[in-house]
N, CA, C and O atoms as CSV, one atom per row, in Angstrom:
chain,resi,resn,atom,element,x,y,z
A,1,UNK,N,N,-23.502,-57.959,-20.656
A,1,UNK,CA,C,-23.572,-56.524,-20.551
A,1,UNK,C,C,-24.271,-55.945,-21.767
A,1,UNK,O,O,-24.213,-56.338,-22.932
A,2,UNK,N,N,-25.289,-54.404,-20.981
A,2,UNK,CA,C,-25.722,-53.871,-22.735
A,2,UNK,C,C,-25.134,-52.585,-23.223
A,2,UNK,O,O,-25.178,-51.438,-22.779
A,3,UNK,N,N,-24.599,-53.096,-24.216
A,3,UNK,CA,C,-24.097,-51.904,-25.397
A,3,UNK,C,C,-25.117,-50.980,-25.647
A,3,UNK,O,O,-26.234,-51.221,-26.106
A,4,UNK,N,N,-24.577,-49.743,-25.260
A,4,UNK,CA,C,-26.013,-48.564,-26.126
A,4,UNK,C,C,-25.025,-48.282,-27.088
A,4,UNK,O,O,-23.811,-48.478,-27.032
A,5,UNK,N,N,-25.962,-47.624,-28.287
A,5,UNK,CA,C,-25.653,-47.458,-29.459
A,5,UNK,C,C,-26.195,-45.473,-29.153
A,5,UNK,O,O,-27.181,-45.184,-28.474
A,6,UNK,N,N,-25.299,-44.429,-29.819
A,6,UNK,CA,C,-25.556,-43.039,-29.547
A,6,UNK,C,C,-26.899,-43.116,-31.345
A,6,UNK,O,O,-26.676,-43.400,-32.522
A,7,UNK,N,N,-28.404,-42.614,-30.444
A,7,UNK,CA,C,-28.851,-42.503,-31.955
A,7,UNK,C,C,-28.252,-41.582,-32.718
A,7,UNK,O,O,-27.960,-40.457,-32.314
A,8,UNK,N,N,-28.056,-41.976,-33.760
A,8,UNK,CA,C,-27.257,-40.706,-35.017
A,8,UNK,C,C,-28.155,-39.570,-35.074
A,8,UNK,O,O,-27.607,-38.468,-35.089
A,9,UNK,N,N,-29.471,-39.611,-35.110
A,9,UNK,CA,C,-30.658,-38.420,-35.606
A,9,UNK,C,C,-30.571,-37.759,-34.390
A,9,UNK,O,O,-30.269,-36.566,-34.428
A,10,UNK,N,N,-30.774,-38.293,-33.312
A,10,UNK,CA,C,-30.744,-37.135,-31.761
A,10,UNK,C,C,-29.035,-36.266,-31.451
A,10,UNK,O,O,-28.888,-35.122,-31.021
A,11,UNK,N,N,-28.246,-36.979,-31.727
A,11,UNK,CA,C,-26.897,-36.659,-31.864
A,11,UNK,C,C,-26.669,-35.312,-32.653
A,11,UNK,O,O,-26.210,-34.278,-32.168
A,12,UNK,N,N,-27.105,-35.526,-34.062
A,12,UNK,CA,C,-27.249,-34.777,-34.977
A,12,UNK,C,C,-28.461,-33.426,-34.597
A,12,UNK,O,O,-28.112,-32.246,-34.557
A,13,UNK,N,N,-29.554,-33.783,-34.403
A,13,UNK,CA,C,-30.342,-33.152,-33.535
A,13,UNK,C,C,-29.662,-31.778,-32.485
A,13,UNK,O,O,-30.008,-30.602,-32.605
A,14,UNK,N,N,-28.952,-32.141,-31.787
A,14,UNK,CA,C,-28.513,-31.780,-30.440
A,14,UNK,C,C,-27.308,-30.791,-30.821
A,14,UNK,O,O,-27.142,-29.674,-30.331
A,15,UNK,N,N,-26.395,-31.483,-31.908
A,15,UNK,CA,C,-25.407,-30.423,-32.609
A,15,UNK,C,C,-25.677,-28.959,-33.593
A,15,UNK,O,O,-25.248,-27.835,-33.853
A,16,UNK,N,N,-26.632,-29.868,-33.856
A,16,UNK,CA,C,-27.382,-28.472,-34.961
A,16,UNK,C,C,-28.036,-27.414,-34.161
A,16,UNK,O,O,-27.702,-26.244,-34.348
A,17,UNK,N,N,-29.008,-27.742,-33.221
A,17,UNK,CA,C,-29.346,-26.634,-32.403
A,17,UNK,C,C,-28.064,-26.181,-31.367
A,17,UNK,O,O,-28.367,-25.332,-30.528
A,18,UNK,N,N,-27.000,-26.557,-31.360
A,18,UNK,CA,C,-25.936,-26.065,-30.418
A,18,UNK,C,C,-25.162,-25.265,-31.495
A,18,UNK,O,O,-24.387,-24.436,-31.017
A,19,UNK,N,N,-25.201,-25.329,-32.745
A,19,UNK,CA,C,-24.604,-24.812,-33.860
A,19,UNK,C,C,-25.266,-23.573,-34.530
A,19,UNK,O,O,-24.733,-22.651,-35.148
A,20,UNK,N,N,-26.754,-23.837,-34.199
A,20,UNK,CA,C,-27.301,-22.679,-34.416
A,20,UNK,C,C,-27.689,-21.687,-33.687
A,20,UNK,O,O,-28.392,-20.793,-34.159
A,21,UNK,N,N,-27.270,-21.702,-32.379
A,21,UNK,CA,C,-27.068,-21.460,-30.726
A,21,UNK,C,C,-25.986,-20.168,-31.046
A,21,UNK,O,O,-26.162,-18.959,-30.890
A,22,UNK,N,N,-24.528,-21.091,-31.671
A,22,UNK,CA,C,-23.672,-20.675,-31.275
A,22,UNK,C,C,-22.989,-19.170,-32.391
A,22,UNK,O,O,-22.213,-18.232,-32.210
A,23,UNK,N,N,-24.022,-19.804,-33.780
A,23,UNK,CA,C,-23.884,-18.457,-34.652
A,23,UNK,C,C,-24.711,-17.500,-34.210
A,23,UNK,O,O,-24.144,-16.487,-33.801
A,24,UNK,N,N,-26.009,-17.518,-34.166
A,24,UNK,CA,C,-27.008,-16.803,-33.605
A,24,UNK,C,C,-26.343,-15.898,-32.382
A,24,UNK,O,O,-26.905,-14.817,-32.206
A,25,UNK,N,N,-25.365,-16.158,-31.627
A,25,UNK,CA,C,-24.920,-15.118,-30.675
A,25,UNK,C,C,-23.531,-14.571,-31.306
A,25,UNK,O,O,-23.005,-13.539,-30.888
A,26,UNK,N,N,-22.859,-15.537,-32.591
A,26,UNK,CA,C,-21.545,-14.689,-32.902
A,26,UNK,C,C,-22.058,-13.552,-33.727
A,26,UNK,O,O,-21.380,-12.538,-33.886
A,27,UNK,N,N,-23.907,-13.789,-34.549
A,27,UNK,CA,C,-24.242,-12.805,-35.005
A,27,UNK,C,C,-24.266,-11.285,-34.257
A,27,UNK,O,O,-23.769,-10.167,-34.396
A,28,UNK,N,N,-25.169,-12.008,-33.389
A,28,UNK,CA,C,-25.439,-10.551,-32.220
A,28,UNK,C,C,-24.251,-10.126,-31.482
A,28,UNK,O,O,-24.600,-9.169,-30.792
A,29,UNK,N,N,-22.937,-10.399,-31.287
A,29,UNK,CA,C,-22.133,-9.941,-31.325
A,29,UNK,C,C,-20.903,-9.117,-31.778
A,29,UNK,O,O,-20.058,-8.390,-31.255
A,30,UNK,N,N,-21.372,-9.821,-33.620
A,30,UNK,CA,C,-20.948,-8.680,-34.723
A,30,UNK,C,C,-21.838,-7.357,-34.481
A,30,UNK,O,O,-21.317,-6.250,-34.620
A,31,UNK,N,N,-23.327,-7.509,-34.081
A,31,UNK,CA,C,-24.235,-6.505,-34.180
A,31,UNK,C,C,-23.894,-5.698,-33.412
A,31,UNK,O,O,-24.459,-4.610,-33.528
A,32,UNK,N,N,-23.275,-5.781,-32.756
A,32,UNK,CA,C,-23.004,-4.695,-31.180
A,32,UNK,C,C,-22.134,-3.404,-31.594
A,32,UNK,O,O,-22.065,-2.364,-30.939
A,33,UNK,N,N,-21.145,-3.823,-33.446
A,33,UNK,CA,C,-20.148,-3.051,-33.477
A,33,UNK,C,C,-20.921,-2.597,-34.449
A,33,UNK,O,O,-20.248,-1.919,-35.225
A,34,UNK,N,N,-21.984,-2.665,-34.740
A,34,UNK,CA,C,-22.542,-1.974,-36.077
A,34,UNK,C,C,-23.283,-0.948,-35.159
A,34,UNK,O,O,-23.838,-0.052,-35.795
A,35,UNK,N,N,-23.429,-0.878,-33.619
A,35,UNK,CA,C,-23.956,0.460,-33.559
A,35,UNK,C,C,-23.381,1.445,-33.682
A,35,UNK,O,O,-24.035,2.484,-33.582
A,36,UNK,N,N,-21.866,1.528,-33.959
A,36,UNK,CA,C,-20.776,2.080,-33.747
A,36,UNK,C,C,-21.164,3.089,-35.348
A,36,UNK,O,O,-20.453,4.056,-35.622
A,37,UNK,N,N,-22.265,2.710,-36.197
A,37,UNK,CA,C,-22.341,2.951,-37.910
A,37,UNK,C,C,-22.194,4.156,-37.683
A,37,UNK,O,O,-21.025,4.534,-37.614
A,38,UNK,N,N,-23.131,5.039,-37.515
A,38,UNK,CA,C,-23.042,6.974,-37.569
A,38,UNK,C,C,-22.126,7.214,-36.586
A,38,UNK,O,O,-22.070,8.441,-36.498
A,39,UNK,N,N,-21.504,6.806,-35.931
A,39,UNK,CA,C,-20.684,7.872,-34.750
A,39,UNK,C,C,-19.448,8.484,-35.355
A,39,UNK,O,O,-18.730,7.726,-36.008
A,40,UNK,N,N,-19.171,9.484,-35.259
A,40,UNK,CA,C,-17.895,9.860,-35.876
A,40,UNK,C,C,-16.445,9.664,-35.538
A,40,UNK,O,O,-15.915,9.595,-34.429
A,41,UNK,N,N,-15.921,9.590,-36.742
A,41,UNK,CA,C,-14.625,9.053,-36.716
A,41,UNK,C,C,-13.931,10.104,-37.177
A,41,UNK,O,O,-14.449,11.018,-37.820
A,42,UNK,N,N,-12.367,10.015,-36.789
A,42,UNK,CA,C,-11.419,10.867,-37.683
A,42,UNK,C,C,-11.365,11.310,-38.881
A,42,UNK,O,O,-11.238,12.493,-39.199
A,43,UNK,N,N,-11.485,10.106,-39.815
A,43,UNK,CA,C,-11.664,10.267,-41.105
A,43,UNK,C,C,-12.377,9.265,-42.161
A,43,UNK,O,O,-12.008,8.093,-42.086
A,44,UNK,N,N,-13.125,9.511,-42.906
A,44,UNK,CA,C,-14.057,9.054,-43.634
A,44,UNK,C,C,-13.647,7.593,-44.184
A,44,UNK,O,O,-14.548,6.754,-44.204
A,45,UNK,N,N,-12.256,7.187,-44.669
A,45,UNK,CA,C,-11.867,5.832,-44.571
A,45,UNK,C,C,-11.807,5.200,-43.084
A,45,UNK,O,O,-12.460,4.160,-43.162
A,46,UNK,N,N,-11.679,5.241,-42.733
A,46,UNK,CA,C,-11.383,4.973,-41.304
A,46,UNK,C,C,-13.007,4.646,-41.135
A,46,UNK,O,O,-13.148,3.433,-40.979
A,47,UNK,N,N,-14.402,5.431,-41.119
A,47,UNK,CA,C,-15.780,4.947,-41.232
A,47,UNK,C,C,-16.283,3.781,-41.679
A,47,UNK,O,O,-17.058,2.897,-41.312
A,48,UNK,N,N,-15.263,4.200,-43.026
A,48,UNK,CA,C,-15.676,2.954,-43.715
A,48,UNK,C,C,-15.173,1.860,-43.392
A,48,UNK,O,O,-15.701,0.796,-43.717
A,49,UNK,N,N,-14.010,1.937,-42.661
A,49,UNK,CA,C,-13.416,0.212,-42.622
A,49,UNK,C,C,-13.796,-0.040,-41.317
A,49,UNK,O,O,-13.501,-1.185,-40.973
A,50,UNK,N,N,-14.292,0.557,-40.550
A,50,UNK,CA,C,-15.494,0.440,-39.716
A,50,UNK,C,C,-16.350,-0.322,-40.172
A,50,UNK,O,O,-16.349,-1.513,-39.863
A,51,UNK,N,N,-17.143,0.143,-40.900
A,51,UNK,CA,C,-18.287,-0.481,-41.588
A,51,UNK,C,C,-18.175,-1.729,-41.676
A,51,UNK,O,O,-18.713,-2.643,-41.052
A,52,UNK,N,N,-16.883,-1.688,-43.115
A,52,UNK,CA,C,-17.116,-3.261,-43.764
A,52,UNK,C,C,-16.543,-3.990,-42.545
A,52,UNK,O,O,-17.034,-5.077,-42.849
A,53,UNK,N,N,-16.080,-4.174,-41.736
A,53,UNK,CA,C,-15.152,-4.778,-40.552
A,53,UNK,C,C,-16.660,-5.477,-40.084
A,53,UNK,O,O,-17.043,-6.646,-40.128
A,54,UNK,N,N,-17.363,-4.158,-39.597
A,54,UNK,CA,C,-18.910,-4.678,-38.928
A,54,UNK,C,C,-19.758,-5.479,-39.623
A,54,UNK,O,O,-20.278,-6.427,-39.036
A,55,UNK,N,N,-19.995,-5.266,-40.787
A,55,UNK,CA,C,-20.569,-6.064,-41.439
A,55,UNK,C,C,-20.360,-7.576,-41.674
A,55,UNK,O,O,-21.277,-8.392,-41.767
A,56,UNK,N,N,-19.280,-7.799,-41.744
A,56,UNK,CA,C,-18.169,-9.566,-41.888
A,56,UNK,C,C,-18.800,-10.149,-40.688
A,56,UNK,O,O,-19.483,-11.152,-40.479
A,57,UNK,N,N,-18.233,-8.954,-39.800
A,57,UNK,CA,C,-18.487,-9.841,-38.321
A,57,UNK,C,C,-19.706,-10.395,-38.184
A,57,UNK,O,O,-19.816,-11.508,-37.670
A,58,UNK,N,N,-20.774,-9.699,-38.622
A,58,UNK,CA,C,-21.955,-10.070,-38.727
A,58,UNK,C,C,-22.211,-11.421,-39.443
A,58,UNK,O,O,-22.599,-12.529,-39.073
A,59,UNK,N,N,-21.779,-10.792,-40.793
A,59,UNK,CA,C,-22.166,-12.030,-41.841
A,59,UNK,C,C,-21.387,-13.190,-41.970
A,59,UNK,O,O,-21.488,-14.002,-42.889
A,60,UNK,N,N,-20.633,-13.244,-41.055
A,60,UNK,CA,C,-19.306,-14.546,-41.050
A,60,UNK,C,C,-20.401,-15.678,-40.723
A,60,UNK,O,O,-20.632,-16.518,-41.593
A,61,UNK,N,N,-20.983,-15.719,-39.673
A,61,UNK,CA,C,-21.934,-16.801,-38.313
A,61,UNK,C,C,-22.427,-17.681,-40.122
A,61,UNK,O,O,-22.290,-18.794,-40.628
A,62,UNK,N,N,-23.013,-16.363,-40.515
A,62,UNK,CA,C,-24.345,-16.963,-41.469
A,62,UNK,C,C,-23.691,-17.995,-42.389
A,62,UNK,O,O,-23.913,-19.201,-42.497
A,63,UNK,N,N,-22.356,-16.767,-43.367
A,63,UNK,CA,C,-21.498,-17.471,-43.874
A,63,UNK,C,C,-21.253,-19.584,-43.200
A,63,UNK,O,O,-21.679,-20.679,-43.570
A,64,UNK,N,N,-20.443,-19.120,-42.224
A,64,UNK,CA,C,-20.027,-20.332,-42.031
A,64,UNK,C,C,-21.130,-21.596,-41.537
A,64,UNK,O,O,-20.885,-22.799,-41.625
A,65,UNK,N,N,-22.422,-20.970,-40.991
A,65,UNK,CA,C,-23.522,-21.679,-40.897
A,65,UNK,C,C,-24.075,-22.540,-42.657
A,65,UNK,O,O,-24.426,-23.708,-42.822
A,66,UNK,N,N,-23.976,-21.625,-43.514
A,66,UNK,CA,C,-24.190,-21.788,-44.786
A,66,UNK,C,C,-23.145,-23.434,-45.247
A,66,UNK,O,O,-23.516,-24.340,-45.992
A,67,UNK,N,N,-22.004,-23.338,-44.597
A,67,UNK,CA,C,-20.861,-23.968,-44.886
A,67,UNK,C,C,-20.892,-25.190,-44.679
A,67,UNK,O,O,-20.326,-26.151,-45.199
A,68,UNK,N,N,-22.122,-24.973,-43.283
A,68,UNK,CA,C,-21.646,-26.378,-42.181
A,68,UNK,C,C,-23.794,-27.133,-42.968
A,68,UNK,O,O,-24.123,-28.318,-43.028
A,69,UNK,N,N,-24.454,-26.227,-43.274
A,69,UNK,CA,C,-25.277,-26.923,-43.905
A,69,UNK,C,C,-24.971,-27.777,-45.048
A,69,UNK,O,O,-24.994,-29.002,-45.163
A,70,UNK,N,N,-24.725,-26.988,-45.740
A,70,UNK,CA,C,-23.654,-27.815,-47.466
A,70,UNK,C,C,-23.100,-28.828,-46.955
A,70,UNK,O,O,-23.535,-29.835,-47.514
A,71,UNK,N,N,-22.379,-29.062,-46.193
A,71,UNK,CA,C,-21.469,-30.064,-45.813
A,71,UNK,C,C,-22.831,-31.263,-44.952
A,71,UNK,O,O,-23.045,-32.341,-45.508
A,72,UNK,N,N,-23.532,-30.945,-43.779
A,72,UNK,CA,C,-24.567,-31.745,-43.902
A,72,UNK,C,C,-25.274,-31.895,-44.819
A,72,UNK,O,O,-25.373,-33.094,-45.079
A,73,UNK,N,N,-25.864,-31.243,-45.499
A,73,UNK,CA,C,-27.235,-31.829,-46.871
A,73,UNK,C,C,-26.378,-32.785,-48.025
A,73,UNK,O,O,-26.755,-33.852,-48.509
A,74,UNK,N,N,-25.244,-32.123,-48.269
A,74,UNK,CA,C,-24.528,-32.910,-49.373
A,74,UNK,C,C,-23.548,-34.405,-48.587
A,74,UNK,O,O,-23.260,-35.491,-49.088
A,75,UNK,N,N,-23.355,-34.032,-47.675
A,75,UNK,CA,C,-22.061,-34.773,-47.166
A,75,UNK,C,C,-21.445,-35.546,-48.197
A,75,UNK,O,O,-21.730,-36.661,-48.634
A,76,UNK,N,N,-20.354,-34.565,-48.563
A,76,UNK,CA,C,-19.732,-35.071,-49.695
A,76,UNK,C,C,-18.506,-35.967,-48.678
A,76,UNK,O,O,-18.144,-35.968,-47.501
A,77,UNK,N,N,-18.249,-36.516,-49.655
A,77,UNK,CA,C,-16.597,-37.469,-49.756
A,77,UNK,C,C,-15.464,-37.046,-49.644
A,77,UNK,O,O,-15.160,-36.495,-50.702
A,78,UNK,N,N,-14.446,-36.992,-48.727
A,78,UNK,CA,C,-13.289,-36.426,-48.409
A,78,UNK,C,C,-12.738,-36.325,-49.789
A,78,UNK,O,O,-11.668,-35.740,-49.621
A,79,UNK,N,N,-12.854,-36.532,-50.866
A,79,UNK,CA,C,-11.844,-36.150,-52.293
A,79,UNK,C,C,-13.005,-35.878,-53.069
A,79,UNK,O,O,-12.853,-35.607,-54.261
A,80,UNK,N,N,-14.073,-35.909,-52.597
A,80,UNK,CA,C,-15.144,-35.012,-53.634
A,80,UNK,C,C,-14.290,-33.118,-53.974
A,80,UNK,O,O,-13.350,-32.522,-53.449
A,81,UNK,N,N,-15.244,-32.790,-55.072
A,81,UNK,CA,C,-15.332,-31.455,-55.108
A,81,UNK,C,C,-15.608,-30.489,-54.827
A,81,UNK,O,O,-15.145,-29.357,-54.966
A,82,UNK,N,N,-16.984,-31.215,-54.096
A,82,UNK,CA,C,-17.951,-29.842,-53.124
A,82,UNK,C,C,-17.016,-29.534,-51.719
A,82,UNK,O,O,-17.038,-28.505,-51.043
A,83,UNK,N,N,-16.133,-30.842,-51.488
A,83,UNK,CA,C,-15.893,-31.069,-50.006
A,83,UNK,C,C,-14.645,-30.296,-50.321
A,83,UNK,O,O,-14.309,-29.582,-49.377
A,84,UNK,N,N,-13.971,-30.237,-51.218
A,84,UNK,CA,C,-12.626,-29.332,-51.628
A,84,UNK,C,C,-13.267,-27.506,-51.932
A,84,UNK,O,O,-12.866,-26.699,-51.093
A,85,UNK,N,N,-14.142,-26.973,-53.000
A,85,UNK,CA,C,-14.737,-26.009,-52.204
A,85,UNK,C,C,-14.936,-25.552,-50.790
A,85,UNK,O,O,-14.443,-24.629,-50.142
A,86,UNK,N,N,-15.744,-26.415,-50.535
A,86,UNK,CA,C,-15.970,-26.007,-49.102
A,86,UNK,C,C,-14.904,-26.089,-48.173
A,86,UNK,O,O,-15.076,-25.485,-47.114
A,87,UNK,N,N,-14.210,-26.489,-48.278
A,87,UNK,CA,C,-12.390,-26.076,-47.227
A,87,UNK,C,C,-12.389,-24.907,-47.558
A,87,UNK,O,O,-12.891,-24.067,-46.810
A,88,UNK,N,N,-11.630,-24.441,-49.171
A,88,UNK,CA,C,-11.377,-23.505,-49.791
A,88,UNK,C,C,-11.914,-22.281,-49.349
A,88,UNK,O,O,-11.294,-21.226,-49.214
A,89,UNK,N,N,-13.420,-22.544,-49.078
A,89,UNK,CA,C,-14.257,-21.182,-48.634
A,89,UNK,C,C,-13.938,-21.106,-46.925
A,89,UNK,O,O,-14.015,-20.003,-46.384
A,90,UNK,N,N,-13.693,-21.937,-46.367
A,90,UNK,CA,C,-13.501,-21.756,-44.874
A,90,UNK,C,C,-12.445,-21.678,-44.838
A,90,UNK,O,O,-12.151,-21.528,-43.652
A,91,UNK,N,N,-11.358,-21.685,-45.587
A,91,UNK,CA,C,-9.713,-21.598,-45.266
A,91,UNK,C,C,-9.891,-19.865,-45.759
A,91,UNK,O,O,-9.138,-19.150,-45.098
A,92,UNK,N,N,-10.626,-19.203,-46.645
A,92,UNK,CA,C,-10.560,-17.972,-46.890
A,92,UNK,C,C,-11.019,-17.267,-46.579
A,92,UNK,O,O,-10.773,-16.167,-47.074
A,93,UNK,N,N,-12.330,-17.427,-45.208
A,93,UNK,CA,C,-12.951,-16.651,-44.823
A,93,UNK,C,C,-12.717,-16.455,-43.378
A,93,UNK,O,O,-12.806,-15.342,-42.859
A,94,UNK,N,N,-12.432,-17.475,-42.758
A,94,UNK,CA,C,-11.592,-17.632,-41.357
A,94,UNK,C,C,-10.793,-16.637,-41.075
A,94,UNK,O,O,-10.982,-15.952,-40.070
A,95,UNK,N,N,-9.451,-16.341,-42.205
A,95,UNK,CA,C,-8.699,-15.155,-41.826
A,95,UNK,C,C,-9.050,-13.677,-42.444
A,95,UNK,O,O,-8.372,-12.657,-42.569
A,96,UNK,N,N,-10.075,-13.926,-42.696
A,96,UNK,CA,C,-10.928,-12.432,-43.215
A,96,UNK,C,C,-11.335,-12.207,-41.653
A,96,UNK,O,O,-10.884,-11.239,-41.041
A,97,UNK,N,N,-12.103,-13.032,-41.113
A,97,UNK,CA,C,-12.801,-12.866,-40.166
A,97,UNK,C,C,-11.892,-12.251,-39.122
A,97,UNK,O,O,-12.002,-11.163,-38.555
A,98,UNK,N,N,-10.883,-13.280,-38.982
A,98,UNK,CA,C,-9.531,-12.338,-37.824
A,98,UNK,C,C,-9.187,-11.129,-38.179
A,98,UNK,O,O,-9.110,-10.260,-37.311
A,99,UNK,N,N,-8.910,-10.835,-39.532
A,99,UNK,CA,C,-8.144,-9.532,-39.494
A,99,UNK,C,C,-9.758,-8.438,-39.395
A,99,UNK,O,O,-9.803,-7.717,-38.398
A,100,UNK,N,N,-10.345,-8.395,-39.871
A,100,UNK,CA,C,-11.893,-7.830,-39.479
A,100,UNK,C,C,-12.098,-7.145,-37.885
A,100,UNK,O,O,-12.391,-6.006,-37.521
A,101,UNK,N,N,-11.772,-8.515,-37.080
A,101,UNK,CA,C,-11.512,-8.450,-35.611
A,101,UNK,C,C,-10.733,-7.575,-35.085
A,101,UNK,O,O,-10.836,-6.716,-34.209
A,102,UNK,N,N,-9.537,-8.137,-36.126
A,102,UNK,CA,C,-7.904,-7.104,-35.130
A,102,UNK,C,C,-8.221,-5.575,-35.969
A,102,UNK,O,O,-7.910,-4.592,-35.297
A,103,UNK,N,N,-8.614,-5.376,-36.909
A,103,UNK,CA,C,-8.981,-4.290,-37.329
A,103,UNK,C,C,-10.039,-3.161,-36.698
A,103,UNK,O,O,-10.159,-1.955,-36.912
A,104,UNK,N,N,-10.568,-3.847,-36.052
A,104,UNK,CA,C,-11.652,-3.352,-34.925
A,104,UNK,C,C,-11.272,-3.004,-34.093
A,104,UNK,O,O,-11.521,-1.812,-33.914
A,105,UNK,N,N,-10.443,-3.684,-33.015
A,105,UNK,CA,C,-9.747,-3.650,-31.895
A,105,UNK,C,C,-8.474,-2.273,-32.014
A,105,UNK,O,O,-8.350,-1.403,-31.152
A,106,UNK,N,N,-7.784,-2.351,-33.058
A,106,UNK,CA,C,-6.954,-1.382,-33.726
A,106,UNK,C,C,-7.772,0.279,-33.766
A,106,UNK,O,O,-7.455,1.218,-33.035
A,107,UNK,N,N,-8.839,0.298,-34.791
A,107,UNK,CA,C,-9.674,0.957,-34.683
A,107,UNK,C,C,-10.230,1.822,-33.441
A,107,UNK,O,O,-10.181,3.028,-33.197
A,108,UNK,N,N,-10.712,0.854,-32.838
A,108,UNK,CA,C,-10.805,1.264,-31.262
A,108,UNK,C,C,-10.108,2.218,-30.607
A,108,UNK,O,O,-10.544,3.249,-30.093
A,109,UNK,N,N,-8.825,1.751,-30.663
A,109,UNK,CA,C,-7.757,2.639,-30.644
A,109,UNK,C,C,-7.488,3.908,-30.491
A,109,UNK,O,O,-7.245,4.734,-29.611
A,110,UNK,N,N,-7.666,3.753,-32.172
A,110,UNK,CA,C,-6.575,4.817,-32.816
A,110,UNK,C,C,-7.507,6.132,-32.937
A,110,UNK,O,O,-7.109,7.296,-32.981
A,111,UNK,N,N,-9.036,5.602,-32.986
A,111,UNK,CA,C,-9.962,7.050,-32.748
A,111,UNK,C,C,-10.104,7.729,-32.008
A,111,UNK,O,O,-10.804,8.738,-32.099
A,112,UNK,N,N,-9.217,7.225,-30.663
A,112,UNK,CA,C,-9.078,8.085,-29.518
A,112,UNK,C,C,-8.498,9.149,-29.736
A,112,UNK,O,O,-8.629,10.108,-28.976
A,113,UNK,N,N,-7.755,9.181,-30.804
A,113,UNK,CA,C,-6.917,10.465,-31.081
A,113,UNK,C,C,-7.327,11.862,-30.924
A,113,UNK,O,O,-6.729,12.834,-30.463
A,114,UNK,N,N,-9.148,11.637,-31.697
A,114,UNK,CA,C,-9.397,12.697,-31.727
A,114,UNK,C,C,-10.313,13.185,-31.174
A,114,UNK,O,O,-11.023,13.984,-31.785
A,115,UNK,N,N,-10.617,12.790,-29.606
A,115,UNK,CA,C,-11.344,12.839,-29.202
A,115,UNK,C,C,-12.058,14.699,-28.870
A,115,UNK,O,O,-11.356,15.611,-28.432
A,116,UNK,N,N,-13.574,14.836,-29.230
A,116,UNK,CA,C,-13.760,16.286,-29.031
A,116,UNK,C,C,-13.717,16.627,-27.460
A,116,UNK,O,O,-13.871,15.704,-26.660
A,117,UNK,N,N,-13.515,17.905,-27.023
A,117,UNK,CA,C,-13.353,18.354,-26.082
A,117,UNK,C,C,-14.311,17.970,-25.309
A,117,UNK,O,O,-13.860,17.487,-24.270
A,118,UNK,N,N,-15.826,17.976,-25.380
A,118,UNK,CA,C,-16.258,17.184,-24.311
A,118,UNK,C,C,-16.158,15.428,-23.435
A,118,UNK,O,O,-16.584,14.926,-22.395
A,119,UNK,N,N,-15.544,15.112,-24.311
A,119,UNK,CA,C,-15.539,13.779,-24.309
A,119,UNK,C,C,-13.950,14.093,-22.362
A,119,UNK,O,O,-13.791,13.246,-21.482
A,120,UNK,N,N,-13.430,15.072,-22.408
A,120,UNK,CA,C,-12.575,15.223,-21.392
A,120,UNK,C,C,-12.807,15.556,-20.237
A,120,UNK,O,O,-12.123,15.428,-19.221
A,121,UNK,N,N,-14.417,16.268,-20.503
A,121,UNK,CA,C,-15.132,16.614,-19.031
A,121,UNK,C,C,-15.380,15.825,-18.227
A,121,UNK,O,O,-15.872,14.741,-18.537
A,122,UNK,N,N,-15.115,16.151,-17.026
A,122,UNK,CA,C,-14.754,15.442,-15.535
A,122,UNK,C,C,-16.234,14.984,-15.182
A,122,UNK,O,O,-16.996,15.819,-15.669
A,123,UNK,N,N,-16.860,14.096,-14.599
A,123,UNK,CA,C,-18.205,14.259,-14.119
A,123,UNK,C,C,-18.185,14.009,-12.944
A,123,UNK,O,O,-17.495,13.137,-12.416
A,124,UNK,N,N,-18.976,14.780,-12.380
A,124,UNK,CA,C,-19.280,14.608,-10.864
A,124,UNK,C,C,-20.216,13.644,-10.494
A,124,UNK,O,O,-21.387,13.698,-10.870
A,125,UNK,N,N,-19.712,12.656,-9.690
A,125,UNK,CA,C,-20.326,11.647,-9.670
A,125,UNK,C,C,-21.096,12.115,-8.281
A,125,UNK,O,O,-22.322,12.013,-8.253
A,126,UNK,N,N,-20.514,12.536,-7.335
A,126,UNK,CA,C,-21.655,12.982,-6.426
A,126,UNK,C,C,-23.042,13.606,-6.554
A,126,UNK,O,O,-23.728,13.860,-5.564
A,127,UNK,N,N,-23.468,13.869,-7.929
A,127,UNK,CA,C,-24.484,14.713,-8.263
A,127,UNK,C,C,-25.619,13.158,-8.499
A,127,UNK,O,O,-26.717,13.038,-7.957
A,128,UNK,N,N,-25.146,12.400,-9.183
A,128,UNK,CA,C,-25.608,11.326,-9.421
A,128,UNK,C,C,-25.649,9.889,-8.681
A,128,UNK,O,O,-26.560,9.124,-8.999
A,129,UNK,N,N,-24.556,9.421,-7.554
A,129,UNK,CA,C,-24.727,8.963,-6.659
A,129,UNK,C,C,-25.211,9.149,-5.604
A,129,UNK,O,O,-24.965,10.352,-5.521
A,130,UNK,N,N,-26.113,8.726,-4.003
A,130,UNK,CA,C,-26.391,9.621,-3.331
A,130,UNK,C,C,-25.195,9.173,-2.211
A,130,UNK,O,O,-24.899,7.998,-2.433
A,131,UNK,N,N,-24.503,9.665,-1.211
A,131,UNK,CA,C,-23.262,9.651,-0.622
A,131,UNK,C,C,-23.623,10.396,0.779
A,131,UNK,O,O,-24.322,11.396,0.944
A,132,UNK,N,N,-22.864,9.524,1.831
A,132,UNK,CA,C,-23.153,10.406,3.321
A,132,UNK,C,C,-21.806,10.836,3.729
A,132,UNK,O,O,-21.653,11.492,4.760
């Protein structure tokens, strides 16, 4: 019988573009909440933690893309130093990234409060659908 052997370079190959696949859309998915930048909010903190919330989300992909290169170019040694950094930075940025998230979702929320009076107007959808 013949043994195949998985080539390491196509393997590697195949992960990296699935890795850079997969930040490349968590980017553009942070991007979606940054259109949210000028719209108004209740109150001016509340904008801002808007903001920085949007921004993470964004810059996390790159972040952790950054993470997973270091770790390929160097491939350090499970008791190396770089390889103990680099946990360190993904054990601390991981739950930045969640609360960022739930902070958003929260957000979402809670700006309903103040919603201006047009935002309550009824629309007639018959004006815009056509209907028999």
């Amino acid at each position: 019988m013949e043994t195949r052997t998985l080539d390491s370079h196509k393997l590697w190959h195949s992960g990296s573009i699935l890795t850079i696949t997969l930040l490349f859309a968590g980017a553009i998915f942070g991007s979606i909440h940054c259109t949210a930048w000028s719209s108004v909010f209740p109150s001016g903190g509340e904008m801002w933690i808007w903001r920085i919330a949007s921004v993470y989300i964004v810059a996390f992909p790159s972040l952790i893309g950054c993470t997973v290169a270091c770790s390929i170019l160097f491939r350090p040694k499970a008791d190396s130093q770089v390889w103990q950094i680099l946990l360190v930075f993904s054990c601390i940025t991981c739950p930045i990234y969640i609360v960022c998230r739930l902070v958003l979702v929260v957000l979402s929320f809670t700006t309903l409060r103040a919603l201006s009076s047009a935002d309550f107007v009824d629309v007639s959808w018959s004006k815009y659908i056509p209907h028999f």
